[in-house]
Biopython code that builds the backbone (N, CA, C, O; Angstrom):
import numpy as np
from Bio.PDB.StructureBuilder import StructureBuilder

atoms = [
    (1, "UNK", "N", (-10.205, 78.014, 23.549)),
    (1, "UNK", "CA", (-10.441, 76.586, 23.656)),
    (1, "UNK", "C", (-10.375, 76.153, 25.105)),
    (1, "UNK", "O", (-9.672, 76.755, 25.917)),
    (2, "UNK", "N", (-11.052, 75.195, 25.393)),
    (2, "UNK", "CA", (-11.180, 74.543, 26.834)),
    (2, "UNK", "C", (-10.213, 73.975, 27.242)),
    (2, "UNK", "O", (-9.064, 74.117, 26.824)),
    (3, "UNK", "N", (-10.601, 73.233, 28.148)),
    (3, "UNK", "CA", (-9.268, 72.325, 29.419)),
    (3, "UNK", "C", (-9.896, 71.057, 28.702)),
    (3, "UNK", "O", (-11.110, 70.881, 28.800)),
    (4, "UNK", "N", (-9.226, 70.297, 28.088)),
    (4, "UNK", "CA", (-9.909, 68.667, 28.016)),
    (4, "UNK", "C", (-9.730, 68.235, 29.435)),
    (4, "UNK", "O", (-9.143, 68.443, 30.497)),
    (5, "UNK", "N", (-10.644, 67.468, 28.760)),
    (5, "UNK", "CA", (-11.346, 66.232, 30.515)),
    (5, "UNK", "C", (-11.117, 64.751, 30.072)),
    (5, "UNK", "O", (-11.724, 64.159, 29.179)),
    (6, "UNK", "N", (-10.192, 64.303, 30.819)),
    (6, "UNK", "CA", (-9.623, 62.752, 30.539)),
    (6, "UNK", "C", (-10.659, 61.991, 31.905)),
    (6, "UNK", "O", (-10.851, 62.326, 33.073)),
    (7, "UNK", "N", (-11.344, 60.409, 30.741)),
    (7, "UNK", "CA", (-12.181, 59.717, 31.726)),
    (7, "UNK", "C", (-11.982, 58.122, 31.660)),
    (7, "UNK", "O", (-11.437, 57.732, 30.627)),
    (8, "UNK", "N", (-12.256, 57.364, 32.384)),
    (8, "UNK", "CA", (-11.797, 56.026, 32.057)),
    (8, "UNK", "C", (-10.470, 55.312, 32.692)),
    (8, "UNK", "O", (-9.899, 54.286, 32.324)),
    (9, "UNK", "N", (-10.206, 56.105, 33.655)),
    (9, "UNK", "CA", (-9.195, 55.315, 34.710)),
    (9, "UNK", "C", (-9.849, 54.518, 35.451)),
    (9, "UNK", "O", (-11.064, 54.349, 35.351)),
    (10, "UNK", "N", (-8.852, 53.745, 36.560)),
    (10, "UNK", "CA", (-9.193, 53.165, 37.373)),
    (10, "UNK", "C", (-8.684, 51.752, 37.769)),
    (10, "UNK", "O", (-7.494, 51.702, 37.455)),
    (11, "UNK", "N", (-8.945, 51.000, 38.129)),
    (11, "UNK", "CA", (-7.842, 49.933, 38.922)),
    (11, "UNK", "C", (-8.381, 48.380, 37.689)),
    (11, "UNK", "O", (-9.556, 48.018, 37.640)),
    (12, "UNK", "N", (-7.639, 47.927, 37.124)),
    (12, "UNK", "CA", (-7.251, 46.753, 36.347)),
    (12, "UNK", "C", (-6.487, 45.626, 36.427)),
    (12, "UNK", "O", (-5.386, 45.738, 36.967)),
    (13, "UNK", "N", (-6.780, 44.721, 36.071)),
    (13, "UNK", "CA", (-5.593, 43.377, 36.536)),
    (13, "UNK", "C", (-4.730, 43.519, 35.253)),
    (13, "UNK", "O", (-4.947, 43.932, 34.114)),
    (14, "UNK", "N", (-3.662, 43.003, 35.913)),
    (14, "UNK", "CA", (-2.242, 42.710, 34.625)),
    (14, "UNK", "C", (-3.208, 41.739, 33.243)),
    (14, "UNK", "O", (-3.698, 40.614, 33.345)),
    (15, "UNK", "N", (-3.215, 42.613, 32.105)),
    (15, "UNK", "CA", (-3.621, 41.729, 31.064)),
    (15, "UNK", "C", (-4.898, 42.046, 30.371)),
    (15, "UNK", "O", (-5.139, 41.618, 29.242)),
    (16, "UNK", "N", (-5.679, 42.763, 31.016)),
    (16, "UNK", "CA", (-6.763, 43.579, 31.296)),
    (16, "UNK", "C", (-6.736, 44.637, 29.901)),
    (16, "UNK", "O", (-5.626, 45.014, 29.528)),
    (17, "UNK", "N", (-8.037, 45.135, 29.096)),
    (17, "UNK", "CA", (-7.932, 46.230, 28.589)),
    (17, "UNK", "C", (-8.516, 47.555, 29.298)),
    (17, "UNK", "O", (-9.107, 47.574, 30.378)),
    (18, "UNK", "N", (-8.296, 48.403, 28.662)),
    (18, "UNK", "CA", (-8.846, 49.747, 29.017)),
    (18, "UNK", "C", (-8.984, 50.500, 28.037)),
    (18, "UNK", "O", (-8.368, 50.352, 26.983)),
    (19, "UNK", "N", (-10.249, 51.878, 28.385)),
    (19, "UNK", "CA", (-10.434, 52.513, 27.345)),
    (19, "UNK", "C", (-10.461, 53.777, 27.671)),
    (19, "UNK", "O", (-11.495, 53.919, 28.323)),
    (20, "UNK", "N", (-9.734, 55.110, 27.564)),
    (20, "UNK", "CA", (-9.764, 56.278, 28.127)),
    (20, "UNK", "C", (-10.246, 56.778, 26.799)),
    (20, "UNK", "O", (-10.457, 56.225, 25.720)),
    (21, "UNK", "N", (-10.354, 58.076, 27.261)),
    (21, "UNK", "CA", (-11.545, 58.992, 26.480)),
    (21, "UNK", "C", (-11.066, 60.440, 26.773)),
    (21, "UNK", "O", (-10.537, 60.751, 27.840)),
    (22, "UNK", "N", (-11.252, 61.155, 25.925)),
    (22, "UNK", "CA", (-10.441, 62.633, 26.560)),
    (22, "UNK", "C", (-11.666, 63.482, 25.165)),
    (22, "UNK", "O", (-11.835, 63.293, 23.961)),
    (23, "UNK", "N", (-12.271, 64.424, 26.203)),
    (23, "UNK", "CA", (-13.214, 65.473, 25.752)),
    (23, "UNK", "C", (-12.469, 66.590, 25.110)),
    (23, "UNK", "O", (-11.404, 66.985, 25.583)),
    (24, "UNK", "N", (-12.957, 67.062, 24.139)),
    (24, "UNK", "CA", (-12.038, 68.549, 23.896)),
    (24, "UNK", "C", (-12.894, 69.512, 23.811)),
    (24, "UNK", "O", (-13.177, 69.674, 22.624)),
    (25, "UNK", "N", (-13.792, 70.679, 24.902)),
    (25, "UNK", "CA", (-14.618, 71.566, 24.364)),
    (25, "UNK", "C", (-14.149, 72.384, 23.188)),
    (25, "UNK", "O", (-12.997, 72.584, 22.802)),
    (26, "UNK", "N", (-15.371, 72.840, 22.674)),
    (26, "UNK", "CA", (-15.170, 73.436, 21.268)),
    (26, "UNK", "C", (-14.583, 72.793, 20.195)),
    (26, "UNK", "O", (-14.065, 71.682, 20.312)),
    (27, "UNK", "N", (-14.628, 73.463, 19.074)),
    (27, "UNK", "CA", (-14.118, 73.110, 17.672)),
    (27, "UNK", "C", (-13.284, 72.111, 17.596)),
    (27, "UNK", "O", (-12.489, 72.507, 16.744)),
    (28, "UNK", "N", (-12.958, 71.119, 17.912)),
    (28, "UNK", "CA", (-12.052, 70.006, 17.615)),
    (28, "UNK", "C", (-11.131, 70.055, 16.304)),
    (28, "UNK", "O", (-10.079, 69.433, 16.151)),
    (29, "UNK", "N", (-11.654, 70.800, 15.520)),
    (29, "UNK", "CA", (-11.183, 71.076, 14.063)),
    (29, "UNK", "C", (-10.048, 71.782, 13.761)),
    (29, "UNK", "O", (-9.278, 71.757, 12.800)),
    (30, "UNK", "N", (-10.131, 72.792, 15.377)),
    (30, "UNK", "CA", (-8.905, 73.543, 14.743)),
    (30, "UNK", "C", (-7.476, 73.350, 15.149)),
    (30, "UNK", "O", (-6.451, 73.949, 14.824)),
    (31, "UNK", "N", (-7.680, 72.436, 15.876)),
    (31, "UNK", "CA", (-6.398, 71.905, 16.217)),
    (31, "UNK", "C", (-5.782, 70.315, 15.238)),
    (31, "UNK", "O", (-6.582, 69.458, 14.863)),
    (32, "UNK", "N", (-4.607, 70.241, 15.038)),
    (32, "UNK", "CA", (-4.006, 69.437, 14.031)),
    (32, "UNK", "C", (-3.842, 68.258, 14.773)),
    (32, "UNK", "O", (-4.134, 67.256, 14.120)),
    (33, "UNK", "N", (-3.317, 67.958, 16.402)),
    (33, "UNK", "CA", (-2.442, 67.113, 17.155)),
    (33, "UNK", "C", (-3.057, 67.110, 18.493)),
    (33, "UNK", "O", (-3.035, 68.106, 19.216)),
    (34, "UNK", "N", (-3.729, 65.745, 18.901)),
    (34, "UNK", "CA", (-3.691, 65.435, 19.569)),
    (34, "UNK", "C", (-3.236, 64.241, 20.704)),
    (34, "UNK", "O", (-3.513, 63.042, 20.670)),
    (35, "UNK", "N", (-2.412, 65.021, 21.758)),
    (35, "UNK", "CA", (-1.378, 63.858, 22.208)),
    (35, "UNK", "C", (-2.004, 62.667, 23.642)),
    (35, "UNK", "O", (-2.393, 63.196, 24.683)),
    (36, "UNK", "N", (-2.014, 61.819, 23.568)),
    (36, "UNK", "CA", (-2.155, 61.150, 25.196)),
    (36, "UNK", "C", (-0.172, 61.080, 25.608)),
    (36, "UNK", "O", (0.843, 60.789, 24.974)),
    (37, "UNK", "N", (-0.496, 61.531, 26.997)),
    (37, "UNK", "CA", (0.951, 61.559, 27.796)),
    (37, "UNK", "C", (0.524, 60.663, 29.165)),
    (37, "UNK", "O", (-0.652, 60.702, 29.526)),
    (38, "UNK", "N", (1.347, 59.988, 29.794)),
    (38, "UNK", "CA", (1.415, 59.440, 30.839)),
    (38, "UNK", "C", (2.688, 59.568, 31.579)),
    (38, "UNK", "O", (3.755, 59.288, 31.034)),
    (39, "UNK", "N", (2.603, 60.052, 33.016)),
    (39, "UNK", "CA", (2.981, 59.897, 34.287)),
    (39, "UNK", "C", (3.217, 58.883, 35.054)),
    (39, "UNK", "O", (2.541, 59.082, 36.064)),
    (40, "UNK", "N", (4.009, 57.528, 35.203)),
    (40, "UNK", "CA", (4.013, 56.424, 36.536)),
    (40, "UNK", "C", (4.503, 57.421, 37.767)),
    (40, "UNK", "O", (4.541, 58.644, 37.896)),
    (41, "UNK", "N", (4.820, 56.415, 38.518)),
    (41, "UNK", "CA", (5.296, 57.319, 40.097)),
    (41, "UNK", "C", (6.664, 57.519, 39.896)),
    (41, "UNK", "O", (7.402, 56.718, 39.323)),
    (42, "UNK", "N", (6.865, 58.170, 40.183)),
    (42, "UNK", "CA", (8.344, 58.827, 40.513)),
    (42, "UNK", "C", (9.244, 58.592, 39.283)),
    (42, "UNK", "O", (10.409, 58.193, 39.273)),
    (43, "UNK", "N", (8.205, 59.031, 37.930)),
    (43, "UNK", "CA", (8.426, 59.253, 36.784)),
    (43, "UNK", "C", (8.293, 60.165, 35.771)),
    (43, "UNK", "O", (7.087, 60.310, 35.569)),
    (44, "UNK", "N", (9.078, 60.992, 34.884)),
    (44, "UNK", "CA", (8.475, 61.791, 33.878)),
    (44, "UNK", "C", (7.562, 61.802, 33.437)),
    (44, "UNK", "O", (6.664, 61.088, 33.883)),
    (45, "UNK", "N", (7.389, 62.540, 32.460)),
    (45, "UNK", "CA", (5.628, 62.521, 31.868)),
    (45, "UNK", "C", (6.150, 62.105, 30.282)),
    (45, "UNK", "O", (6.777, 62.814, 29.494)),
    (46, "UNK", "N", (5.706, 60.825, 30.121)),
    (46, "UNK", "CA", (6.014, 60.657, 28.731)),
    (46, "UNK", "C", (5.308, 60.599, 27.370)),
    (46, "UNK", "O", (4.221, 60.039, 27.513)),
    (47, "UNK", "N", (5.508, 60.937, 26.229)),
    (47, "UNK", "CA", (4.281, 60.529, 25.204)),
    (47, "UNK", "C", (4.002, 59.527, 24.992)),
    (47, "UNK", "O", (4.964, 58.803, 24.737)),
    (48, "UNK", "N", (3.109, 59.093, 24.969)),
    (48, "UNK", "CA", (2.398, 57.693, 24.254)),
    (48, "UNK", "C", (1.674, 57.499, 22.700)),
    (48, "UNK", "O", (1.660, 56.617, 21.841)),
    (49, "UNK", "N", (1.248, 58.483, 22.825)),
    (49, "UNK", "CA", (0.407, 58.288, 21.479)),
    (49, "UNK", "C", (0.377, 59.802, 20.610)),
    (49, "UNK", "O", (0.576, 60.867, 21.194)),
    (50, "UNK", "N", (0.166, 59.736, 19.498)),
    (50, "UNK", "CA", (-0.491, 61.272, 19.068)),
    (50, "UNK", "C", (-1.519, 60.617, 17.567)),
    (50, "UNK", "O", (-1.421, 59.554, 16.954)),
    (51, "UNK", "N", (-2.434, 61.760, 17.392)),
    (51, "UNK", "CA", (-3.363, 61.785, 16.398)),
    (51, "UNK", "C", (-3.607, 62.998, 15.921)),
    (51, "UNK", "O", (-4.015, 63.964, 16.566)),
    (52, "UNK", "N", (-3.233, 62.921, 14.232)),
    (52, "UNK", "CA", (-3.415, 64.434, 14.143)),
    (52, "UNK", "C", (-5.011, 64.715, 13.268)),
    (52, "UNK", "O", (-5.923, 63.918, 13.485)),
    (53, "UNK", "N", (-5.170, 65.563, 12.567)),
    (53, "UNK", "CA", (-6.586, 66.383, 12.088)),
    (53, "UNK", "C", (-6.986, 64.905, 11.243)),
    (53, "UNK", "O", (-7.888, 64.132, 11.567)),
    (54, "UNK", "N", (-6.226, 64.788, 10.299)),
    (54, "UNK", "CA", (-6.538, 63.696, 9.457)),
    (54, "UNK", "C", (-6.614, 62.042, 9.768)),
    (54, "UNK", "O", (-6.888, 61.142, 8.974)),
    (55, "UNK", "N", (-6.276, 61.954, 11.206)),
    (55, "UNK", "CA", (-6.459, 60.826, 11.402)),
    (55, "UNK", "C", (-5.133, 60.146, 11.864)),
    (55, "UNK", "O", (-5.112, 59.491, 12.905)),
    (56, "UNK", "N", (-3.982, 60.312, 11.051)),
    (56, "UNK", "CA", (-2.991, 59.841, 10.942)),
    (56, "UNK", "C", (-2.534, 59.361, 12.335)),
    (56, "UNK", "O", (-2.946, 60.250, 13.079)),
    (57, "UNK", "N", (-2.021, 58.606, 12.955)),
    (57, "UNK", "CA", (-1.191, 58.522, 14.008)),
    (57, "UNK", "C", (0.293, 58.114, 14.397)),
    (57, "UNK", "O", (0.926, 57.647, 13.451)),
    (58, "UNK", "N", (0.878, 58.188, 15.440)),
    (58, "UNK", "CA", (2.205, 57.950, 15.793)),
    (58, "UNK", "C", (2.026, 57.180, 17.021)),
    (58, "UNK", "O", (0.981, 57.201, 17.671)),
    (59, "UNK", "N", (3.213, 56.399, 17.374)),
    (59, "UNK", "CA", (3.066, 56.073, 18.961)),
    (59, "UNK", "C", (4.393, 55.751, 19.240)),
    (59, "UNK", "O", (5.232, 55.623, 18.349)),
    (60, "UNK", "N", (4.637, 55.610, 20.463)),
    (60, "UNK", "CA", (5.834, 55.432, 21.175)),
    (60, "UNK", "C", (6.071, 53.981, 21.694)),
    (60, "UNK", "O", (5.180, 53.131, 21.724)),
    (61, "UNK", "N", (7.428, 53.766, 22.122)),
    (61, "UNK", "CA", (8.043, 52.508, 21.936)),
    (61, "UNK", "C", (7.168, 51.556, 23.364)),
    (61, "UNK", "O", (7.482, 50.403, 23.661)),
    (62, "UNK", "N", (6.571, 51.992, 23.750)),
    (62, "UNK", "CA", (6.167, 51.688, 24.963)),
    (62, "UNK", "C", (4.212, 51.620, 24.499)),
    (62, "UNK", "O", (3.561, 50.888, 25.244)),
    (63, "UNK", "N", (3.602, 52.170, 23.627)),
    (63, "UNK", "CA", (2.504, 52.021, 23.412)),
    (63, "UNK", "C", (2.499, 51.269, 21.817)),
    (63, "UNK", "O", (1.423, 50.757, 21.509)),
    (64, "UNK", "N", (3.403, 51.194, 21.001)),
    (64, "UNK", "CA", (3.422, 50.252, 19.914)),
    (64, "UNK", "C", (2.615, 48.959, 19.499)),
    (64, "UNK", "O", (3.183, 48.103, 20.178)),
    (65, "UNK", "N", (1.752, 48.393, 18.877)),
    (65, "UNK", "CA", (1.337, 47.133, 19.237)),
    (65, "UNK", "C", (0.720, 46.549, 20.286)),
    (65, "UNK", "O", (0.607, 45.332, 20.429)),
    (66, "UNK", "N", (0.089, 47.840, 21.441)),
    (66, "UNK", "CA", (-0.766, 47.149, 22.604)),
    (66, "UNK", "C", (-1.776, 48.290, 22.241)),
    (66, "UNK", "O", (-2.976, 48.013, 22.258)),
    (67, "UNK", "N", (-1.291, 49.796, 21.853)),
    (67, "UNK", "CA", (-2.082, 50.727, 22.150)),
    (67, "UNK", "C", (-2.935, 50.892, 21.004)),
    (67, "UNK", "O", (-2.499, 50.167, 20.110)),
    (68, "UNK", "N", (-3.864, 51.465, 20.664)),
    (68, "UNK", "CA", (-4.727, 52.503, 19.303)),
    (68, "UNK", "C", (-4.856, 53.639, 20.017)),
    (68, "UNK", "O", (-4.997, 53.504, 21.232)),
    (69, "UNK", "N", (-4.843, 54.798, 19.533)),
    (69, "UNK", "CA", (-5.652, 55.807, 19.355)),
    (69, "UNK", "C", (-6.129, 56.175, 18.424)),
    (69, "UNK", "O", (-5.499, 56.068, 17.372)),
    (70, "UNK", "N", (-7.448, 56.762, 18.432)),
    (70, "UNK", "CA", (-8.450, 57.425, 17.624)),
    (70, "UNK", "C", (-9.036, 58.311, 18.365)),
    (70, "UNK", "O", (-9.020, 58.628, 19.554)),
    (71, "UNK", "N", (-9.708, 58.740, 17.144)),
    (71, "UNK", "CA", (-10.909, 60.267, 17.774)),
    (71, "UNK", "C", (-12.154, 60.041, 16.483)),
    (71, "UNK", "O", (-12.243, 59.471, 15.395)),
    (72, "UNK", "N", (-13.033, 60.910, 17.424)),
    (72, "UNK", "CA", (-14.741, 60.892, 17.222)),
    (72, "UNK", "C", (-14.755, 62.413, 17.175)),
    (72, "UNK", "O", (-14.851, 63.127, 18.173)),
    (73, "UNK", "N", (-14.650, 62.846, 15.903)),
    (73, "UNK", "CA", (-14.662, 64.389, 15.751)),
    (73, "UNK", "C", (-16.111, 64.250, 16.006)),
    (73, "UNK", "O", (-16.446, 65.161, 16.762)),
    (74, "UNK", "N", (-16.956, 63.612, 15.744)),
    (74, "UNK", "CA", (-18.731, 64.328, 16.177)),
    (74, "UNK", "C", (-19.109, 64.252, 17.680)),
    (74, "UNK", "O", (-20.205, 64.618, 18.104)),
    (75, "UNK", "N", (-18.023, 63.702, 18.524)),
    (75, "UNK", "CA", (-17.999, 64.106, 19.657)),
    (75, "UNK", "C", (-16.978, 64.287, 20.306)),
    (75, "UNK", "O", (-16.779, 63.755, 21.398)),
    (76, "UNK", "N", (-15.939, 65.302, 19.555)),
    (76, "UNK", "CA", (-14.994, 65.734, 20.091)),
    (76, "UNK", "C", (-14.254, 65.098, 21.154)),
    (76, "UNK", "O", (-14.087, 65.761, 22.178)),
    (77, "UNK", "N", (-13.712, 63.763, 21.085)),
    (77, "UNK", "CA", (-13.213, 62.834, 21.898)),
    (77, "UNK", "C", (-12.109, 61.810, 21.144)),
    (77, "UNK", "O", (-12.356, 61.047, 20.211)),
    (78, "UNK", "N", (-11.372, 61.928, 21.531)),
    (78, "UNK", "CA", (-10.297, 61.184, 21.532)),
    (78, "UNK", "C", (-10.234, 59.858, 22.459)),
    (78, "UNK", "O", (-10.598, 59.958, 23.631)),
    (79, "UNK", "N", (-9.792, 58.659, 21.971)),
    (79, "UNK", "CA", (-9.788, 57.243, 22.649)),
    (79, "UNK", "C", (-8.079, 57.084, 22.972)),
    (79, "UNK", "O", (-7.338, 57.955, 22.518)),
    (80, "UNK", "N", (-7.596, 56.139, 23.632)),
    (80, "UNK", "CA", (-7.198, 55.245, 24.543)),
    (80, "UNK", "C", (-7.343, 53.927, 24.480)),
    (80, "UNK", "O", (-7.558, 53.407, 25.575)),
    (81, "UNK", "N", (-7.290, 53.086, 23.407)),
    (81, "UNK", "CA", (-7.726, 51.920, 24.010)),
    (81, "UNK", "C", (-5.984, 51.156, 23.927)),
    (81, "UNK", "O", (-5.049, 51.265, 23.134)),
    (82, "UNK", "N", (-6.246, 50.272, 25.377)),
    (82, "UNK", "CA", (-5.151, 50.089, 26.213)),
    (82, "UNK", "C", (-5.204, 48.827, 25.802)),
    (82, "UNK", "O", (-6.416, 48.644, 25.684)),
    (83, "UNK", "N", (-4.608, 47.729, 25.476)),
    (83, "UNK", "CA", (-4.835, 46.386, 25.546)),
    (83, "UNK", "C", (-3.132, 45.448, 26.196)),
    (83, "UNK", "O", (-1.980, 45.790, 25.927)),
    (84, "UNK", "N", (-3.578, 44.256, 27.066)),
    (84, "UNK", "CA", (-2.568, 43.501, 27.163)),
    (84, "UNK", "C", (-1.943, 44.493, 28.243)),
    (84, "UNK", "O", (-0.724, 44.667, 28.218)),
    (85, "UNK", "N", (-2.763, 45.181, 29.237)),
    (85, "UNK", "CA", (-2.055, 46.194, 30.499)),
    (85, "UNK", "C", (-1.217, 45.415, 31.351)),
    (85, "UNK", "O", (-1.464, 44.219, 31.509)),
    (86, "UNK", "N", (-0.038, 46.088, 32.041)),
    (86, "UNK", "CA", (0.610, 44.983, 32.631)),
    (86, "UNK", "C", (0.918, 46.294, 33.645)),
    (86, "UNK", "O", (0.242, 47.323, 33.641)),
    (87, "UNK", "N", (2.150, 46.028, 34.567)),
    (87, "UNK", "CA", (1.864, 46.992, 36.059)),
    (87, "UNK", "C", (2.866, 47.943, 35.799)),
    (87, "UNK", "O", (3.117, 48.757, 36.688)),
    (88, "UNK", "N", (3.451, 47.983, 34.789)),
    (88, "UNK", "CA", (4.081, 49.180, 34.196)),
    (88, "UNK", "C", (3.549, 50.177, 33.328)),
    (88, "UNK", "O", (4.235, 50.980, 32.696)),
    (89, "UNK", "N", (2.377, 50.107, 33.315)),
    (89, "UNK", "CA", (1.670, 50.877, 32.679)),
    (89, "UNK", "C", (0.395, 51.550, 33.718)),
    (89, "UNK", "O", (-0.569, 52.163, 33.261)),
    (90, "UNK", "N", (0.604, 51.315, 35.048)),
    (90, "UNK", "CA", (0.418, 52.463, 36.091)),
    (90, "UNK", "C", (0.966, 53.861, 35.729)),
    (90, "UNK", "O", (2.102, 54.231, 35.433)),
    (91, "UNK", "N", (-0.444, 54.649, 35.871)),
    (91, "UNK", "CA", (0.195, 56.021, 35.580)),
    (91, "UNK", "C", (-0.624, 57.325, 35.633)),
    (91, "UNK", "O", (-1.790, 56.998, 35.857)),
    (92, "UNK", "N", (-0.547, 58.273, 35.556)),
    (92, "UNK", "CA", (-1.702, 59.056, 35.454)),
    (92, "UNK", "C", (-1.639, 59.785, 34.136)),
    (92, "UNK", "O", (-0.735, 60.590, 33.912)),
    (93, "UNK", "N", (-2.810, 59.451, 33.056)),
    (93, "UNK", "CA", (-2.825, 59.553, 31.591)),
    (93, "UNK", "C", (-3.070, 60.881, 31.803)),
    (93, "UNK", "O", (-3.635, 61.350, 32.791)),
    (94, "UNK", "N", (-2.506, 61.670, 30.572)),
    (94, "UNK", "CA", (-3.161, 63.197, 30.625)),
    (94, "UNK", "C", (-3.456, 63.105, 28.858)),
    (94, "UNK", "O", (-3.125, 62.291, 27.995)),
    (95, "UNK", "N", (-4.157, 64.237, 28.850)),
    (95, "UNK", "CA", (-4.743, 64.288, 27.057)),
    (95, "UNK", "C", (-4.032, 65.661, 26.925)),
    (95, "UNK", "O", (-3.974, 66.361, 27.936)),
    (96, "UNK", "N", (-3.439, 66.145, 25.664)),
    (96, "UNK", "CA", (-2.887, 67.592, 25.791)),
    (96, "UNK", "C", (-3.277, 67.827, 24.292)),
    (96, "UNK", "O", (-3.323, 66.871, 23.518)),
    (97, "UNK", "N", (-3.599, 69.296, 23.825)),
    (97, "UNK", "CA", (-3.385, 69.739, 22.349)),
    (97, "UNK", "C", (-3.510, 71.426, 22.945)),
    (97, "UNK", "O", (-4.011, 72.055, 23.877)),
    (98, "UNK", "N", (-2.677, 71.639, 21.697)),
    (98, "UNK", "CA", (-2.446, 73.500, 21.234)),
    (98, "UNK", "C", (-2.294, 73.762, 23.131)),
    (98, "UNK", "O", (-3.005, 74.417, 23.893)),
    (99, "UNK", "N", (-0.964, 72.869, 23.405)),
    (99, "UNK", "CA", (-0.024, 73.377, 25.087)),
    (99, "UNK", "C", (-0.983, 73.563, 26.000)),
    (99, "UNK", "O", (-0.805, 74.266, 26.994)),
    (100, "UNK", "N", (-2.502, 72.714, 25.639)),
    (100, "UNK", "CA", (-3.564, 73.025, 27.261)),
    (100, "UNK", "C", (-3.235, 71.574, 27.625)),
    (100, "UNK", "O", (-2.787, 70.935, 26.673)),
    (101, "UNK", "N", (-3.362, 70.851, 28.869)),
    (101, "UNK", "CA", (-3.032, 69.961, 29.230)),
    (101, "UNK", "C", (-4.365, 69.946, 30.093)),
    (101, "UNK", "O", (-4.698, 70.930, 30.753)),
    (102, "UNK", "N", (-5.163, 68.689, 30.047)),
    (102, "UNK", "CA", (-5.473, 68.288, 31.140)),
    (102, "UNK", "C", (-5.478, 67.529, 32.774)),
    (102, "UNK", "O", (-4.322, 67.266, 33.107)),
    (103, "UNK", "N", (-6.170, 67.265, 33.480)),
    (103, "UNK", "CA", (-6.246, 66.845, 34.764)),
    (103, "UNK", "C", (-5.894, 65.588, 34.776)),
    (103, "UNK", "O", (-5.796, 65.115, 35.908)),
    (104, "UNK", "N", (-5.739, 65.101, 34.175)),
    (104, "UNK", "CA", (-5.404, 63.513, 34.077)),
    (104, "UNK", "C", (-6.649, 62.661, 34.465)),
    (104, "UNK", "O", (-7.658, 62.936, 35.113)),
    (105, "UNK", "N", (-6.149, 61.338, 33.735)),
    (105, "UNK", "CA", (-6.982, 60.352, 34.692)),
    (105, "UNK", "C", (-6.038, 58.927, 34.845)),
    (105, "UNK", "O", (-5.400, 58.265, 34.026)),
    (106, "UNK", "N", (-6.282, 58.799, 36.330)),
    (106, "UNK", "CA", (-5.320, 57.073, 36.682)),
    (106, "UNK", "C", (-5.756, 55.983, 37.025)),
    (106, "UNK", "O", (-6.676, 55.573, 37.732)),
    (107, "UNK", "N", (-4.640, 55.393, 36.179)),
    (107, "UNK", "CA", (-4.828, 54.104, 35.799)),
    (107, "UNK", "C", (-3.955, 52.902, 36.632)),
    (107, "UNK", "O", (-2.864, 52.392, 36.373)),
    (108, "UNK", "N", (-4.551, 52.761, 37.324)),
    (108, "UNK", "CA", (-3.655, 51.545, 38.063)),
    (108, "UNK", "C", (-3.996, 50.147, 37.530)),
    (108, "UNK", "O", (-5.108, 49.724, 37.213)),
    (109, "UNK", "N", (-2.721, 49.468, 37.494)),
    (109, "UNK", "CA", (-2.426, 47.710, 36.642)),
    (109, "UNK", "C", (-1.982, 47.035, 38.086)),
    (109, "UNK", "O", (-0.980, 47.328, 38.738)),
    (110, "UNK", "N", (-3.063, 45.985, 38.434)),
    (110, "UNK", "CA", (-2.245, 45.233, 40.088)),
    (110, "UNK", "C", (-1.925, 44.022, 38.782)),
    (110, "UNK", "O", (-2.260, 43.871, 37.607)),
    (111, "UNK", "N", (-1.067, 43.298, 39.807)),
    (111, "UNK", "CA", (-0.489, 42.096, 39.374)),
    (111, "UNK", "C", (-1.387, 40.876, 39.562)),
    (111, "UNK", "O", (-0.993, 39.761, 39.221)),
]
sb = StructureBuilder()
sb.init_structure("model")
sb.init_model(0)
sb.init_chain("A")
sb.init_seg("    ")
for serial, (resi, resn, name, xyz) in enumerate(atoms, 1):
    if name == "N":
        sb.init_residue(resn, " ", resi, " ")
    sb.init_atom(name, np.array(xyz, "f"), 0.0, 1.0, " ", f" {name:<3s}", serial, name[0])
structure = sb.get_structure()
């Protein structure tokens, strides 16, 4: 399986939505879990979201009620959509499944 490719960063005002996107070459199918993680500065890398085979999802106390994730198994892509961004949610998003992690993509929130 490939390196996913996270797309859809970039600089936003406080309040602002966003929509990241994370590619998965190959079979999308055979993996159960897919996670979005985010990075701020001179911060851990934390989970935000997960989606597994069936759809189902989870999210974290920090993406609850602003965030969705979904995925487009016919194009092997997973969403991001960010809503109500504020400047704590600067960060550099990464997409991860079956322990490959990608390159990230960042997201800066000005005030």
């Amino acid at each position: 399986q490939g390196r996913p490719v996270e797309a859809g960063g970039g600089l936003v005002q406080s309040g602002a939505s966003r929509r990241l996107a994370c590619v998965i070459p190959g079979s999308l199918f055979r993996w159960n879990v897919v996670d979005w993680y985010r990075q701020g500065p001179g911060k851990k890398r934390d989970l935000v979201a997960t989606i597994d085979e069936g759809g189902a999802t989870n999210y974290s106390t920090i993406a609850r009620g602003r965030f969705v994730i979904s995925r487009d198994n016919a194009r092997n892509t997973i969403y991001l959509q960010m809503n109500n961004l504020n400047v704590d949610d600067t960060a550099v998003y990464y997409c991860h499944y079956g322990g490959i992690w990608g390159q990230g993509t960042e997201l800066t929130v000005s005030s």
